[in-house]
C-alpha atoms as one frame of an Amber mdcrd trajectory, in Angstrom:
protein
  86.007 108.411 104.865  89.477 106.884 106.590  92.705 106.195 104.268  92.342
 102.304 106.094  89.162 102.383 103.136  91.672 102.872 100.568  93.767 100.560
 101.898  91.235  97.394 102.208  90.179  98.044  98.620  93.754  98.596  96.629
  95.553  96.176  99.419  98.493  97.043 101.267 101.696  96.138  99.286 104.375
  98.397  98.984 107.157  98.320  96.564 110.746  99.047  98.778 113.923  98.630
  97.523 117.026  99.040  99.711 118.989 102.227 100.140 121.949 100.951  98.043
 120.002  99.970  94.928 120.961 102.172  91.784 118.547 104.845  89.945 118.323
 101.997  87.121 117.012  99.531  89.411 114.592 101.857  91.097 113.046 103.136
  87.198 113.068  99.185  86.890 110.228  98.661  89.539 108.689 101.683  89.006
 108.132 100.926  85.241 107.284  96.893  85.539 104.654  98.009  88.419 103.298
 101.006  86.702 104.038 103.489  89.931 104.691 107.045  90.588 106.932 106.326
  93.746 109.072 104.374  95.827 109.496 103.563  99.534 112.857 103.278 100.217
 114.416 100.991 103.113 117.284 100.161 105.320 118.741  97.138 106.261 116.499
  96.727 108.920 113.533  97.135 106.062 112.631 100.694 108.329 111.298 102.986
 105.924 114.019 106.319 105.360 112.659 108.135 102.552 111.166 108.332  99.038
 111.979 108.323  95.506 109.242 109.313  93.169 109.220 110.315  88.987 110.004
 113.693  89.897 113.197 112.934  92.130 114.533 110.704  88.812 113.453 114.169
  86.737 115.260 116.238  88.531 118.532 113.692  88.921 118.774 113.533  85.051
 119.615 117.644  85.173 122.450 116.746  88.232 124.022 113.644  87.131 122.874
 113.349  83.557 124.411 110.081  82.267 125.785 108.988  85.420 122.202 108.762
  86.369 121.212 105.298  86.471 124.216 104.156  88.091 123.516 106.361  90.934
 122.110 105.340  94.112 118.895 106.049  95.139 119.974 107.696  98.273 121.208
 110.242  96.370 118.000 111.635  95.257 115.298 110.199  97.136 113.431 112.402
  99.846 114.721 111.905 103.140 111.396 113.867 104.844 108.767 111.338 104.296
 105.303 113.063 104.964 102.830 110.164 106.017  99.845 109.277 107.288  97.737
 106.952 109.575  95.357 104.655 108.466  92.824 106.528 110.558  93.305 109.775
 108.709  90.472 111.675 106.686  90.866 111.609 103.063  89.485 115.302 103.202
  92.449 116.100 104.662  95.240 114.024 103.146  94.124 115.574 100.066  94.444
 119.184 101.592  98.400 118.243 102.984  98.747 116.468  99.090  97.874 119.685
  97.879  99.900 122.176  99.846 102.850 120.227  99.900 102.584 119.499  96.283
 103.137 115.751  96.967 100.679 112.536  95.125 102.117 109.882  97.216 102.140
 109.404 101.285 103.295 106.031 102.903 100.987 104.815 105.735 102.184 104.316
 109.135 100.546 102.382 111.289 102.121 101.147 114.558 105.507 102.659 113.387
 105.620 100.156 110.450 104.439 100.938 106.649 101.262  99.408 106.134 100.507
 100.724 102.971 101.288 103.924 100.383  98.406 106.044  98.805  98.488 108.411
  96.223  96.378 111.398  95.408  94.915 109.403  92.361  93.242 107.160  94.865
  91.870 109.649  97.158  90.436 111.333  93.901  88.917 108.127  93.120  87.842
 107.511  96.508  86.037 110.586  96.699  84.357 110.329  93.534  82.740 107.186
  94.997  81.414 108.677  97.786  79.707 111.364  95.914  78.273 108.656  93.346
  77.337 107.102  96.646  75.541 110.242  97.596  74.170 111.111  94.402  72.646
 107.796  93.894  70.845 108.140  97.653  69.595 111.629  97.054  67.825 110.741
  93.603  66.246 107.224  95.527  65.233 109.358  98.069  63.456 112.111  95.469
  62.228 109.257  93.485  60.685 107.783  96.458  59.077 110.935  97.840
């Protein structure tokens, strides 16, 4: 199973505020679209990092009130792991895990076509083994 799978069933959209857009704004989006993470842009809407829960957890200890005044490029993750649409959910879920990350942007064609998190490739692959399950006893049942 491909990450494009994911994609054509949750859809594509991407929330991605600019580079210059405070912590506030960012919590904002994250809370009115119920999301773990943000894509962050330039002016030329290219994709330059990430700001996720745990970036706005860790700001509160370094700029404590000042926080939500801050910009996001001050604590988003400039080193975006990502992905392909053509990559194995087996092993996105193996980087997830080592690197101890639950969202990856997908890349396709050096543009974001998507963002995935480890909640849907749990999902994903609880499917498949339903899937499987439900063969295997059709196939016992029939034999």
């Amino acid at each position: 199973m491909h990450v494009e799978q994911i994609l054509n069933t949750k859809g594509s959209d991407v929330i991605t505020p600019h580079v210059n857009e405070t912590v506030a704004q960012a919590a904002i989006r994250m809370e009115a679209n119920s999301i773990g993470a943000l894509v962050i842009v330039d002016g030329d809407d290219a994709s330059i990092g990430i700001l996720s829960e745990r970036d706005i957890a860790h700001g509160i200890n370094e700029y404590g009130p000042h926080l939500p005044a801050t910009p996001i490029s001050l604590l988003m993750s400039g080193h975006v792991v990502t992905c392909g649409p053509g990559d194995l959910i087996a092993d996105i879920m193996a980087t997830m895990t080592e690197r101890r990350i639950r969202q990856l942007p997908v890349i396709y064609n050096g543009k974001l076509a998507g963002l995935v998190s480890i909640g849907d490739m749990i999902a994903e692959r609880l499917n498949e083994i339903e899937s499987e399950a439900s063969a295997l006893r059709s196939y016992i049942a029939g034999a």
